[in-house]
N, C-alpha and C positions, 0 to 999 in steps of 0.2 A: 764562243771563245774557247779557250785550250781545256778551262776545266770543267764547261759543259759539257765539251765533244768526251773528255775522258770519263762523267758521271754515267754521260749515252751508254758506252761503251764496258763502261762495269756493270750497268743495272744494279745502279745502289742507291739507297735513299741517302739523306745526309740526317744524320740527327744530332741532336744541340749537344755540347758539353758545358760545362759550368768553370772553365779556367778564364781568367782573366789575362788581357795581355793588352799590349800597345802598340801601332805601328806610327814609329816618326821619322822625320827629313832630318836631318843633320850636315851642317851648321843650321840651326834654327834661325840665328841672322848674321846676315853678314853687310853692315853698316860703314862703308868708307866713303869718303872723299877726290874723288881722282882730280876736279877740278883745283883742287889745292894742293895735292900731289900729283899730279901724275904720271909720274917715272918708280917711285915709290908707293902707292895705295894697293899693288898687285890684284885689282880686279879692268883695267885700264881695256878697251876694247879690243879683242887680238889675244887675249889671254885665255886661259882654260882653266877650269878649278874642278872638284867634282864633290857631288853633292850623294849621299849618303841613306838608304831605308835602312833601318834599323826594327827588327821585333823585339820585344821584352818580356817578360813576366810569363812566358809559355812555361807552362806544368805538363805538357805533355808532347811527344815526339811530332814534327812537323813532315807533312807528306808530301802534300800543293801549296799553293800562294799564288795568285796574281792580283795585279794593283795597275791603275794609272794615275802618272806622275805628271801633272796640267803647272805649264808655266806662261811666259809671254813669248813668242819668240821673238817678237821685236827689239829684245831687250838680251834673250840669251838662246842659246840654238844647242841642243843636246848634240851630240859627237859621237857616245859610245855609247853602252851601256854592259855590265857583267854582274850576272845576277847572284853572286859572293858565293863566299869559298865554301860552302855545303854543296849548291846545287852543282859547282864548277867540279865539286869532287863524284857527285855523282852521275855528272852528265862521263864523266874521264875514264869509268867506270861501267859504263854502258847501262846504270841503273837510274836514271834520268832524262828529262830534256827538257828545253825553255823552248818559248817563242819571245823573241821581240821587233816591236815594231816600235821606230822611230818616226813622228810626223811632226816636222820644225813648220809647217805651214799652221794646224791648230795647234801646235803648242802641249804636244802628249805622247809620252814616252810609255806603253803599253808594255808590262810584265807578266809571263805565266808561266810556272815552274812545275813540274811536278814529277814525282818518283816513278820506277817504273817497277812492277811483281813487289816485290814485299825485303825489300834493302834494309840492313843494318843502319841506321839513321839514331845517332846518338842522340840523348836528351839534353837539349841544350837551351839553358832558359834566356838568353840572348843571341839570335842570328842576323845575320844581315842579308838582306833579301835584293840588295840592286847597290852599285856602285854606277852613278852616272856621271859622265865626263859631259861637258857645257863650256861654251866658248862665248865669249863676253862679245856683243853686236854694237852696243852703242851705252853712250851714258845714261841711264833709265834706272827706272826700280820695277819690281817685279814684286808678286807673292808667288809661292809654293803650294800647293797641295796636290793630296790624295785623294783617289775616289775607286768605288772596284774595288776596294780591298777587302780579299776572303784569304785566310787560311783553313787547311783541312787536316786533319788526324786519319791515320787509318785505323781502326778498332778490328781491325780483322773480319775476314767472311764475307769479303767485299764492302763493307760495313763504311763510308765517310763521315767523320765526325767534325762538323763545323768547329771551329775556336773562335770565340767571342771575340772580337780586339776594338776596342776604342783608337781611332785617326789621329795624330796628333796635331799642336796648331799648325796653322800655316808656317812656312819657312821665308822670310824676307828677305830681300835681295834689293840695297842698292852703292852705286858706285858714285851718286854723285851728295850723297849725306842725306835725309832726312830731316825736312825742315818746315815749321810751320811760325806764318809770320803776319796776324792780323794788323791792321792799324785802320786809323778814319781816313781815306781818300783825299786828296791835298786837294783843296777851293782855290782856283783861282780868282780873287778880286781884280777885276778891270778897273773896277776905278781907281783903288789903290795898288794898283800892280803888285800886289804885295798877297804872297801864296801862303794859304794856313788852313789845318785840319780844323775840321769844324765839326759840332752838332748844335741844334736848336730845338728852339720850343715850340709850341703848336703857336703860341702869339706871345712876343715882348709883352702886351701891355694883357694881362687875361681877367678878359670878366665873369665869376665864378657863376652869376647869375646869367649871360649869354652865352654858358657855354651850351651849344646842343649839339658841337659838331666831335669825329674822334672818338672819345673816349666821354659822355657829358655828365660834367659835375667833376671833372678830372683833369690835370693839366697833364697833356700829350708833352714825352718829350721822345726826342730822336737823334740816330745816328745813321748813318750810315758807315758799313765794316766792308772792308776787302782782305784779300789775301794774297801774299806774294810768294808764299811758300814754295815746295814742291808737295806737301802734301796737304790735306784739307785743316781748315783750323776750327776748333769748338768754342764760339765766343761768344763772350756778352760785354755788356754794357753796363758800368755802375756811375749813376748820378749822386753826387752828393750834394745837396740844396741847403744853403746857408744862410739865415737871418739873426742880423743883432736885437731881432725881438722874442724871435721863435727856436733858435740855437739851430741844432743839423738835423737832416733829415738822411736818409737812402734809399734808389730804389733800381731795381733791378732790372734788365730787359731779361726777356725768354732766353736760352741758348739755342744759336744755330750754327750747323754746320758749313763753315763758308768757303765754297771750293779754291783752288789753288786759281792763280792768276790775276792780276793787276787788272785786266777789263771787270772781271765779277765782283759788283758792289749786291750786298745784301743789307736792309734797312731794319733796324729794330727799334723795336717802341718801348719806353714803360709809361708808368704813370703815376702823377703824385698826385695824393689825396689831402688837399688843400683846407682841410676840417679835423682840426684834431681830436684828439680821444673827450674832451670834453665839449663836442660842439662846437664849437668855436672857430670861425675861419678866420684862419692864419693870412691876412695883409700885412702889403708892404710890400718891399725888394727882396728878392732872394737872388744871388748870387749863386752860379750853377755851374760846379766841374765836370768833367766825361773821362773816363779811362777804359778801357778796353783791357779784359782779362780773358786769356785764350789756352788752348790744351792743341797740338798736334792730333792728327786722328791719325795713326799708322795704318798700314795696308791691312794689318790681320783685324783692326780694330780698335786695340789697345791707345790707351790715350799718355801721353807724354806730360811731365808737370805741367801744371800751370802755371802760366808767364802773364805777368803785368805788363803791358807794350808802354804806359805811360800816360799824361793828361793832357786830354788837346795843349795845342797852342794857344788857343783862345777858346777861353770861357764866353758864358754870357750870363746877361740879367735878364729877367723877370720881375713885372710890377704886377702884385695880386689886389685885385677890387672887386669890391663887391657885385 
């Protein structure tokens, strides 16, 4: 790459400096709507916007830089790219030059920048290192990132002095909202024609002395969760079991991650402990609700509140025996 061939080329080591600095994308997100707008949402397919590297916190003058900027191209396809008004002033100047390559097939926008003899280069503790123009492909989301990213200092005497910089997050990108949307899978009843989200128990009638299957000595209960989102949902399952002898109970399934789309059912289990804190097993009916509490998982990671989706449509009973 551009600033190996130029290390070749000086026979200079690089050695560490102790500045701190940061390089990020800008807008960090950019969250619209076009199916609800879109004459107004201005990211709308056909459009162009451009996305922005930024360095920060540099304590000492900037020499080289290169970075690659990885997106989707299915989703957005880079146009241009100008590697911002330092290196444009000293490329203008004949004391610089960049290389860039654009590949809209993998999806990465390749930046190298670097000075050339030993240029007046002002101390500037925020530059910008790439201005990219991108042209919107279709309705999708996307993330952002960086990777390749080195900045160098010159110390003189042919001397390259590395600058520490920390990536920043990813940069998100979508046009059609960000959304995540667990629920129980709608049951069809043939006999009753009649459609309603469901979970169950391991058995209506449970015997705490036969149980050896599942979970044993434990009453298995279940759901099944899907997702209709666009992005993945963080969910679980909370049972609350109710007796006019024994008052409430709760219990909780594992959380998982349940990808987007209306075919993907994921099943989760918990389990009630049918012997309470004094020995004693708890018979009789219990009455048993399911609600489904879920988190969005966004592209960078980051999880969105969490949303209660509601209580099935139909509950059930359980008769606990000995």
């Amino acid at each position: 790459m551009l600033l190996v061939s130029s290390l070749a080329l000086l026979g200079a080591g690089v050695q560490r400096a102790y500045a701190t600095a940061a390089i990020n994308i800008s807008p960090g997100v950019i969250n619209v709507d076009c199916n609800a707008d879109p004459s107004g949402c201005g990211y709308a397919p056909g459009t162009t916007f451009t996305y922005t590297v930024t360095a920060s916190g540099l304590s000492t003058t900037l020499y080289a830089s290169q970075y690659d900027f990885l997106y989707d191209p299915s989703v957005i396809q880079a146009q241009s790219a100008d590697p911002g008004p330092l290196y444009d002033s000293l490329i203008s100047s004949g004391q610089g030059f960049c290389t860039i390559n654009i590949d809209n097939s993998l999806g990465d926008v390749a930046v190298g920048c670097t000075s050339v003899g030993s240029p007046s280069v002002p101390l500037l503790s925020t530059i910008v290192l790439g201005l990219i123009s991108f042209q919107v492909m279709k309705l999708g989301a996307t993330s952002q990132t960086l990777t390749n990213a080195i900045m160098l200092h010159n110390s003189g005497g042919g001397v390259l002095t590395n600058i520490p910089a920390t990536i920043g997050p990813k940069a998100i990108f979508t046009n059609q909202g960000f959304f995540a949307a667990a629920d129980f899978p709608v049951f069809d009843n043939f006999n009753t024609g009649t459609a309603h989200r469901q979970a169950w128990p391991e058995k209506a009638k449970w015997y705490f002395s036969r149980d050896i299957t599942h979970t044993p000595g434990q009453l298995s209960l279940f759901a099944n969760v899907n997702s209709t989102g666009n992005i993945p949902a963080r969910a679980y399952v909370v049972f609350t079991l109710s007796s006019s002898t024994w008052g409430t109970a709760t219990v909780v399934t594992p959380t998982d991650d349940v990808p987007p789309g209306i075919s993907t059912v994921v099943a989760l289990e918990a389990v009630f402990n049918p012997v309470n804190s004094n020995g004693v097993l708890m018979v009789g009916g219990w009455h048993i609700s399911s609600e489904i509490f879920f988190q969005g998982v966004l592209p960078d990671g980051s999880l969105t509140t969490p949303v209660q989706s509601g209580a099935t449509i139909k509950d059930f009973h359980v008769n606990i025996v000995p």
